[in-house]
LORO-655201 format. One record per atom (N, C-alpha, C): residue in one letter; x, y, z. Coordinates in steps of 0.1 Angstrom, whole numbers, plus 5000, padded with zeros to 4 digits. Example, Ala and Ser with C-alpha at 12.3 -4.5 7.8 and 13.67 -1.06 7.14 Angstrom:
BEGIN
A513249435078;A512349555078;A513249675078;S512849785071;S513749895071;S512950005079;
This chain:
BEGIN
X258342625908;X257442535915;X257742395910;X258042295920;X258242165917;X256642075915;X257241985911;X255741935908;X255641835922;X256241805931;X255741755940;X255141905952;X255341975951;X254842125955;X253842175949;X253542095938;X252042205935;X250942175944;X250142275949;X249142275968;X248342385958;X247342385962;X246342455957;X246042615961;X247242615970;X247742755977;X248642785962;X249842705959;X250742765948;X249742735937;X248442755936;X248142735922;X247442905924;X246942895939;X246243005938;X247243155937;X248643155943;X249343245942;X250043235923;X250143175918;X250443155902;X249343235898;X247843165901;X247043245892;X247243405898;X247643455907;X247243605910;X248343715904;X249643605906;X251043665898;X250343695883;X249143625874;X249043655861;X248043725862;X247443795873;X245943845871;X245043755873;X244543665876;X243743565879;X243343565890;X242643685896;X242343705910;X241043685911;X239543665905;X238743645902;X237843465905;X239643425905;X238943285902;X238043225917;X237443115916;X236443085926;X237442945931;X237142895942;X237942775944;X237842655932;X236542625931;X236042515921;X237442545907;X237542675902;X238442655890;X239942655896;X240042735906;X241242665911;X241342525911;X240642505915;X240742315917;X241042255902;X240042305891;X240742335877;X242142305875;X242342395876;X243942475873;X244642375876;X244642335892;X245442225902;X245842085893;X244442075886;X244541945880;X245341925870;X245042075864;X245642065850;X247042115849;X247542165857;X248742195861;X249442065863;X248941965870;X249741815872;X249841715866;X248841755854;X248541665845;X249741715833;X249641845830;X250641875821;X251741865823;X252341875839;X253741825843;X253641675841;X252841615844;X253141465850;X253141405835;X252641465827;X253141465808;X253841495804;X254641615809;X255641655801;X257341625808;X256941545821;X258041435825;X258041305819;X256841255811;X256941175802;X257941185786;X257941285789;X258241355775;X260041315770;X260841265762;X262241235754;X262341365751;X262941435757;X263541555751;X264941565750;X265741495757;X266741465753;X267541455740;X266541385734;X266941345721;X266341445709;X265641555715;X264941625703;X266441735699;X266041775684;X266641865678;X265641955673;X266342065667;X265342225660;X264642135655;X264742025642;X264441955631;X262741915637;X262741895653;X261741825655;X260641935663;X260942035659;X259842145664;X259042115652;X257742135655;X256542155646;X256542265637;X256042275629;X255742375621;X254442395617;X254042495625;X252742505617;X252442615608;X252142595601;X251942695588;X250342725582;X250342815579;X248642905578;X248742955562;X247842915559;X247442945539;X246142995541;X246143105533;X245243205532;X244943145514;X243643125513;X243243125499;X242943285492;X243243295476;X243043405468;X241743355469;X240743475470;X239743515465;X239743545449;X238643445445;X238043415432;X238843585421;X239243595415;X239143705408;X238443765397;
């Protein structure tokens, strides 16, 4: 799906391809937005110039319990 193609028809067939058959128009309309927003961001995006180095790392620490 190109981002000049997202119609709220291809949001509504996306959501059904994942199971999202439930939705009401109003969160479709949701979706639509947020779908264009995260493209029209993530064309903002230098990725060109990224390497592994610049993936995130997120990392999770579990504390010991007192003994």
């Amino acid at each position: 799906m190109k981002e000049d193609d997202v119609t709220l028809d291809a949001v509504r067939r996306m959501a059904a391809e994942i199971g999202m058959t439930q939705l009401q128009d109003e969160h479709l309309q949701q979706l639509l937005r947020a779908t264009k927003t995260a493209r029209a961001r993530r064309s903002l995006l230098k990725v060109e110039t990224l390497g592994p180095a610049d993936e995130p790392a997120h990392v999770y620490r579990l504390k010991r319990e007192a003994q």
